[in-house]
DRENKEKOL-793346 format. One line per 5 residues: number of its first residue (from 1); their letters; for each residue x, y, z of N, C-alpha, C, CB. Coordinates in nm, 3 decimals. Atoms other than C-alpha are relative to their C-alpha. Last residue first. Glycine has a CB too. Example, Ala and Ser with C-alpha at 12.3 -4.5 7.8 and 13.67 -1.06 7.14 Angstrom:
2
2 = sa = -0.082,-0.119,-0.006,1.367,-0.106,0.714,-0.077,0.109,0.073,0.041,0.046,-0.142 ~ 0.089,-0.119,0.000,1.230,-0.450,0.780,0.090,0.120,0.000,-0.099,0.003,0.125 .
***
This chain:
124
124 = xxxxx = -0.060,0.165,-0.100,15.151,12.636,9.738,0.081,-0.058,-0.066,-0.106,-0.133,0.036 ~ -0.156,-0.020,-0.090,14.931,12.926,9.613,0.018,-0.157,0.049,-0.010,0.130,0.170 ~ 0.006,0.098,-0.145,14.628,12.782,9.368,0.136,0.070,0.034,0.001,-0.210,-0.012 ~ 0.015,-0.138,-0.122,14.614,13.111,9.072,0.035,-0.093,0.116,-0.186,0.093,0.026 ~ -0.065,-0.098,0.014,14.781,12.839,8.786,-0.020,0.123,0.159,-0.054,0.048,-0.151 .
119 = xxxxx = -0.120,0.040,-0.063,14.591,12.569,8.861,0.090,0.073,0.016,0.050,-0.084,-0.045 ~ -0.029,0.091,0.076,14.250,12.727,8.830,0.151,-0.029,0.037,-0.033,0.038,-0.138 ~ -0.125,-0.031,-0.023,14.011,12.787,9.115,0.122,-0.040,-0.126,0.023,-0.068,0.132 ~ -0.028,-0.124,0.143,13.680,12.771,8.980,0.165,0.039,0.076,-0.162,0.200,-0.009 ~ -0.062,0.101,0.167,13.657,12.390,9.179,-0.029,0.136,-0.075,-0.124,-0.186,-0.086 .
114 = xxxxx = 0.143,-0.003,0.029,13.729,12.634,9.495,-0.002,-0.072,-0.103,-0.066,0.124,-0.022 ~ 0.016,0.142,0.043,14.054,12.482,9.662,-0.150,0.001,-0.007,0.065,-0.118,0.104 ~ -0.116,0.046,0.122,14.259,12.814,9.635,-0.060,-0.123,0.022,0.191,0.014,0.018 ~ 0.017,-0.017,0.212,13.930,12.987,9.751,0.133,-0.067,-0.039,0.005,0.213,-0.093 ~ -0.118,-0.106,-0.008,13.957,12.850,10.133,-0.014,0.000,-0.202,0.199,-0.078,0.104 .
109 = xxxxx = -0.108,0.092,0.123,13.615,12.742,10.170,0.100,0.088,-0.025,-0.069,-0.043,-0.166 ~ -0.060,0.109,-0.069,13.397,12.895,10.471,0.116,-0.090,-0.052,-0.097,-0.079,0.025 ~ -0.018,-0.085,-0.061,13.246,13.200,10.239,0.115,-0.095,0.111,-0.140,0.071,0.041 ~ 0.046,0.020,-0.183,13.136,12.952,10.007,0.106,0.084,0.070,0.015,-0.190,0.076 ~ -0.055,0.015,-0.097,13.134,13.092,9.633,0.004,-0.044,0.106,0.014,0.047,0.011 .
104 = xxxxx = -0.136,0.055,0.097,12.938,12.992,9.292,0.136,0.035,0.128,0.026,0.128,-0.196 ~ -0.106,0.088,-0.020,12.638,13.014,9.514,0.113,-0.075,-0.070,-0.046,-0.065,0.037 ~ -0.028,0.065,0.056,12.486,13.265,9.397,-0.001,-0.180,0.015,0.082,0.063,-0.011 ~ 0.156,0.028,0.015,12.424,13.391,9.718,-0.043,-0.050,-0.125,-0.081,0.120,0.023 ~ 0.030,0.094,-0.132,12.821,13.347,9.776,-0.177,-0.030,-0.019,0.045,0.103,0.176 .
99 = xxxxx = -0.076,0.129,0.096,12.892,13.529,9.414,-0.052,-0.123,0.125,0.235,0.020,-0.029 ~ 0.069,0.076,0.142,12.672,13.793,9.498,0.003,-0.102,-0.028,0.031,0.025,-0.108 ~ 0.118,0.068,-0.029,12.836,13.818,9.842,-0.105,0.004,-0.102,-0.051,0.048,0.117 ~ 0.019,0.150,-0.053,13.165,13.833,9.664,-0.128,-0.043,0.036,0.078,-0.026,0.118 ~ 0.018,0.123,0.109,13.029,14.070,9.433,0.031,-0.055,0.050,0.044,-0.026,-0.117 .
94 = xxxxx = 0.103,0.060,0.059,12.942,14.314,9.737,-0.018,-0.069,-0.111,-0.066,0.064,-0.008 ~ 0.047,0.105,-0.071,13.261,14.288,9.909,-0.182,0.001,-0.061,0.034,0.031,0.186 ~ -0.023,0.142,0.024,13.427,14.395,9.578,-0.072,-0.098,0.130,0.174,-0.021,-0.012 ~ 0.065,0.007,0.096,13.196,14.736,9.573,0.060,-0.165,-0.037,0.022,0.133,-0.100 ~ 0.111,-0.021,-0.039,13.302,14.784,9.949,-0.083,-0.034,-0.111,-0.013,0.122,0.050 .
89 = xxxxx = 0.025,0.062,-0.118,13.659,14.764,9.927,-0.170,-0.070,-0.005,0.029,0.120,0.121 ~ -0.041,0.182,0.024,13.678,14.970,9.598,-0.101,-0.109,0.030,0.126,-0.052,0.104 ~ 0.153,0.059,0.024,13.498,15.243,9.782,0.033,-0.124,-0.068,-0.110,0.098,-0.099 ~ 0.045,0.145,-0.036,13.823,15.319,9.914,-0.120,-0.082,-0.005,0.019,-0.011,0.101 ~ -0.102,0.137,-0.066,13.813,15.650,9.892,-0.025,-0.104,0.063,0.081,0.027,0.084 .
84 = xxxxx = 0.073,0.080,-0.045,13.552,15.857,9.639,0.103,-0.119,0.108,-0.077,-0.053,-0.131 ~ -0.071,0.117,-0.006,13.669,16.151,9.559,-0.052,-0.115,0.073,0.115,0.028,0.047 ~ -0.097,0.017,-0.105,13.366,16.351,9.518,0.084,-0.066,-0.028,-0.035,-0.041,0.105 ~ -0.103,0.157,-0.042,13.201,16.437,9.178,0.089,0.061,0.123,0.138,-0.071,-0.161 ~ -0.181,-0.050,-0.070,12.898,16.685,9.216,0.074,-0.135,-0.035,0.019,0.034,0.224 .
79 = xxxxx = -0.093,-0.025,0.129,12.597,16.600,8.959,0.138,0.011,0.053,-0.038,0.140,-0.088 ~ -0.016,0.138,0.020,12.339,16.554,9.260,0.103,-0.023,-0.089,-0.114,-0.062,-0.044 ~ 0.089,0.065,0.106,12.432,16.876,9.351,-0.028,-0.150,-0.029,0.047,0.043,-0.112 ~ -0.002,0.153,0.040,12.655,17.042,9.595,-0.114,-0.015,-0.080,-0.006,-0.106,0.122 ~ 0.023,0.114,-0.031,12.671,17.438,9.574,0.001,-0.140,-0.031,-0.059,0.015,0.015 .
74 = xxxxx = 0.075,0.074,0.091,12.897,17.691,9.519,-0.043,-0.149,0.026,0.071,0.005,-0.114 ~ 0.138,-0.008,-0.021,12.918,17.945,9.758,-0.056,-0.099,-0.114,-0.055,0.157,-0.008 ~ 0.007,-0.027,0.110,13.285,17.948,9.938,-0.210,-0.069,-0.089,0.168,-0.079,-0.050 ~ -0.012,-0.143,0.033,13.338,17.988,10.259,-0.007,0.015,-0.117,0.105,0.063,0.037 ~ 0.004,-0.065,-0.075,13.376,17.569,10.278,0.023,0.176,-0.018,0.069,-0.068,0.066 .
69 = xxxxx = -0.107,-0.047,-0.129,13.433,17.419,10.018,-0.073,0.076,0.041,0.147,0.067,-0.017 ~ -0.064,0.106,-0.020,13.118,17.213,9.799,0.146,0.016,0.071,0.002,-0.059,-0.124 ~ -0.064,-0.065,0.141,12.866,17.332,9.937,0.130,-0.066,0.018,0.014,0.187,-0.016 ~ -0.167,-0.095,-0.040,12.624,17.213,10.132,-0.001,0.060,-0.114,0.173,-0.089,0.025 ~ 0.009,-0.114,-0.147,12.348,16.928,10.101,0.108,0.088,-0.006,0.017,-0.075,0.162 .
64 = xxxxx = -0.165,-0.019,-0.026,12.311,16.708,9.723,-0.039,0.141,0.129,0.121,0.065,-0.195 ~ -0.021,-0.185,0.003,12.052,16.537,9.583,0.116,0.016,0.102,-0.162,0.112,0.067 ~ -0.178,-0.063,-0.040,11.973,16.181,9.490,-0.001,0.131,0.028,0.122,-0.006,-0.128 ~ 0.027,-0.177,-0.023,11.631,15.992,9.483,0.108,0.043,-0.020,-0.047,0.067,0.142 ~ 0.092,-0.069,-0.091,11.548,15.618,9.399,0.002,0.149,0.028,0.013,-0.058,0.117 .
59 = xxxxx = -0.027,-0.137,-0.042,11.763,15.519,9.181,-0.078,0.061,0.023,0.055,0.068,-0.061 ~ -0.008,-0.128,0.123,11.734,15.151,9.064,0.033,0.111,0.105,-0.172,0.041,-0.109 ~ -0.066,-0.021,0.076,11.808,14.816,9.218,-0.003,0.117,-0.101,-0.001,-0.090,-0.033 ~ 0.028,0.156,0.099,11.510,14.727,9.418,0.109,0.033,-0.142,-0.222,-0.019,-0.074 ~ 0.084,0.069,-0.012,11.597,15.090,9.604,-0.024,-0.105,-0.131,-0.096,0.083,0.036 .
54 = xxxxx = 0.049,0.148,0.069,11.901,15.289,9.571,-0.100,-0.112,0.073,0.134,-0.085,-0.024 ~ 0.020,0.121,-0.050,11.966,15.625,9.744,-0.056,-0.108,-0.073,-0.065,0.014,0.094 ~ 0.068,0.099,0.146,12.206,15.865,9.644,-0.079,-0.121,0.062,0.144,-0.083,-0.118 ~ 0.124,0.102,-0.016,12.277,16.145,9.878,-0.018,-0.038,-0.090,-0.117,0.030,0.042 ~ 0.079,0.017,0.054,12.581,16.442,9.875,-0.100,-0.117,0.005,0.045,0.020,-0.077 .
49 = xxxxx = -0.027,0.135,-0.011,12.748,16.568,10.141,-0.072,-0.021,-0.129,-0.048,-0.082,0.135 ~ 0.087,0.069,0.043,12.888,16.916,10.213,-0.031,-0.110,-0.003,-0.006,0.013,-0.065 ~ 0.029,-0.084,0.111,13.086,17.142,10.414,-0.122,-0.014,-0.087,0.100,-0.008,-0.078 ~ 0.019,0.027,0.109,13.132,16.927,10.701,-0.058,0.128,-0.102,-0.077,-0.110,0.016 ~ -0.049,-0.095,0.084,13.229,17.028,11.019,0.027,-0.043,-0.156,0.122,0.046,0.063 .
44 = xxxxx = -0.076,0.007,0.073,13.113,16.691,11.165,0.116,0.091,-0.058,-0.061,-0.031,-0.055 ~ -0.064,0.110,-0.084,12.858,16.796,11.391,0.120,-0.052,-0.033,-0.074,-0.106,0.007 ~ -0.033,-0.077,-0.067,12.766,17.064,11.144,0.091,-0.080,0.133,-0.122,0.078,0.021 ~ -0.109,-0.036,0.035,12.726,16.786,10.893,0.073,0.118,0.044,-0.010,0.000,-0.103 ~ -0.092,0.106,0.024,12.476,16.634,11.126,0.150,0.039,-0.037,-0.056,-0.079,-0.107 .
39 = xxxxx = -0.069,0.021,-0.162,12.300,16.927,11.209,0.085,-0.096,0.000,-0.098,-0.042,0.120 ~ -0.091,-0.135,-0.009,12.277,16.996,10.810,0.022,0.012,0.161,-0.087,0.156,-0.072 ~ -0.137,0.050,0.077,12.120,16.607,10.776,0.119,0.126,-0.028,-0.051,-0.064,-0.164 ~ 0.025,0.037,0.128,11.871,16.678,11.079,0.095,0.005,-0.096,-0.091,0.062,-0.040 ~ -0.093,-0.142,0.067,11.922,16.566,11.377,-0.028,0.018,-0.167,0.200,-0.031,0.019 .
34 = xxxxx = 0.029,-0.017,0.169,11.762,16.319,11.647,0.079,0.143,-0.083,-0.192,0.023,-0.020 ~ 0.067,-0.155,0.119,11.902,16.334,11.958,-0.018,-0.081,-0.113,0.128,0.163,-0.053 ~ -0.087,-0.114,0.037,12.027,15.957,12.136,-0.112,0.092,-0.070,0.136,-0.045,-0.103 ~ 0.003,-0.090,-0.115,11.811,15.661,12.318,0.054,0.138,-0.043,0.084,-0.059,0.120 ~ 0.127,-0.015,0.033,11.712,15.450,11.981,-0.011,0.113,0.168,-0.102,-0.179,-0.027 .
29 = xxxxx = 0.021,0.092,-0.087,12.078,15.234,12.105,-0.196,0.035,0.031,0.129,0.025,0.142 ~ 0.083,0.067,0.028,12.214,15.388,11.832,-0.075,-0.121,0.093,0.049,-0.030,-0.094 ~ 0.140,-0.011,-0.054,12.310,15.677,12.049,-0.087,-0.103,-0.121,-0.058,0.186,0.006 ~ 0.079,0.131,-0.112,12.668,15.602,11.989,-0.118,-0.036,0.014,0.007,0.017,0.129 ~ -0.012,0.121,0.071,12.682,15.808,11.630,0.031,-0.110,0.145,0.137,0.013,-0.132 .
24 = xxxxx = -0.075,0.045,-0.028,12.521,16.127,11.835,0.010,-0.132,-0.058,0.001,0.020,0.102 ~ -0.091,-0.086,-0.024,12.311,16.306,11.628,0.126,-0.009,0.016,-0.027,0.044,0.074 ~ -0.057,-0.016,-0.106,12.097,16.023,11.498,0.100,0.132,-0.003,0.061,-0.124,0.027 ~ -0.091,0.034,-0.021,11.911,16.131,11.152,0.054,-0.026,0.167,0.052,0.077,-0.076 ~ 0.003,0.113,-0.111,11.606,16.200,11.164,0.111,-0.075,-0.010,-0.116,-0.095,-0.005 .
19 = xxxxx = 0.009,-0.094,-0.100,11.555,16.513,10.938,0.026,-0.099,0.161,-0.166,0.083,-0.021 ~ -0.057,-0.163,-0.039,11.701,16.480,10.596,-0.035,0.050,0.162,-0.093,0.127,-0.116 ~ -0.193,0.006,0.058,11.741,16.062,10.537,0.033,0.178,0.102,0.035,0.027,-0.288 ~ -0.092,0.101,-0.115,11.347,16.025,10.736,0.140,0.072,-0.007,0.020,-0.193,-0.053 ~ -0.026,-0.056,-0.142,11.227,16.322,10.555,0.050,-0.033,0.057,-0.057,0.016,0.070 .
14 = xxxxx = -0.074,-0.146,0.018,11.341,16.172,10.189,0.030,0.021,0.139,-0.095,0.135,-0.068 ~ -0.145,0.084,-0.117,11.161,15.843,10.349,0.116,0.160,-0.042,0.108,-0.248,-0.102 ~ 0.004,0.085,-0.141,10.835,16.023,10.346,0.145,-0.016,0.019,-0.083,-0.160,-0.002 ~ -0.056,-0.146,-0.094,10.885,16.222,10.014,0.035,-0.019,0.153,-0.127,0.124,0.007 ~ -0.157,-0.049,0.021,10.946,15.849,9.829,0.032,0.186,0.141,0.009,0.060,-0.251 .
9 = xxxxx = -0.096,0.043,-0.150,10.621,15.692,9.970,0.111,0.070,-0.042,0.046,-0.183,0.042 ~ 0.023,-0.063,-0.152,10.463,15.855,9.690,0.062,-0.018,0.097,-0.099,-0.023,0.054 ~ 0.144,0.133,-0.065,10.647,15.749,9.397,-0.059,0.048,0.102,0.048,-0.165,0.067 ~ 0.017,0.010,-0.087,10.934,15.944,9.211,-0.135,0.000,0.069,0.067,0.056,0.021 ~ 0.190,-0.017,-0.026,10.987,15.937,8.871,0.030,-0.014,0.153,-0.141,-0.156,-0.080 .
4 = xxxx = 0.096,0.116,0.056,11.417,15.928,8.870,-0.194,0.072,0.031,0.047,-0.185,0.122 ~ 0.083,0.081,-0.134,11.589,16.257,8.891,-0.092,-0.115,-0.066,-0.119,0.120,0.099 ~ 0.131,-0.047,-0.006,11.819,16.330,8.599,-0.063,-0.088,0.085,-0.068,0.012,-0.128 ~ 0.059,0.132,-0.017,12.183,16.374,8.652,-0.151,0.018,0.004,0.053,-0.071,0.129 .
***
């Protein structure tokens, strides 16, 4: 994968992702350790992770921490494929709220009596 141009402010927030991480996932309360993104996945027993971050709709940075099993030496990359589970979920709740800021959806309206509802999908 090829790295996007990258901007000044970009090494900044890099540090943020790699070294300021919370430790503890309660301690968002701005009271918990800081950690950095290999204390993290030590916390975890994680092997590896990889990082993609998206800004104003493009591709801001990506790279890759670890490896990709454990005792073994080959590393993550921006290029690694993970399984990805249930990301589905997460890629249809962001076209609904497309579709809601849109406003071709209301969030409050039962969709079998949206006027894009057609007669056929209405239950009942």
């Amino acid at each position: 994968m090829p790295q996007p141009e990258i901007s000044v402010e970009v090494p900044e927030r890099i540090q943020r992702v790699e070294h300021r991480l919370w430790l503890d996932p309660s301690a968002w309360s701005q009271i918990g350790q800081r950690a950095s993104i290999t204390e993290r996945m030590a916390f975890y027993a994680t092997p590896g992770v990889s990082v993609a971050v998206i800004n104003n709709a493009e591709l801001e940075w990506a790279r890759g921490y670890g490896v990709i099993e454990s005792g073994k030496p080959e590393p993550i990359t921006p290029d690694t494929i993970f399984q990805a589970c249930s990301i589905s979920k997460h890629v249809a709740l962001l076209a609904v709220l497309r579709l809601v800021q849109e406003r071709v959806l209301e969030l409050d309206q039962d969709v079998n009596h949206s006027p894009y509802a057609t007669k056929k999908s209405m239950i009942g």
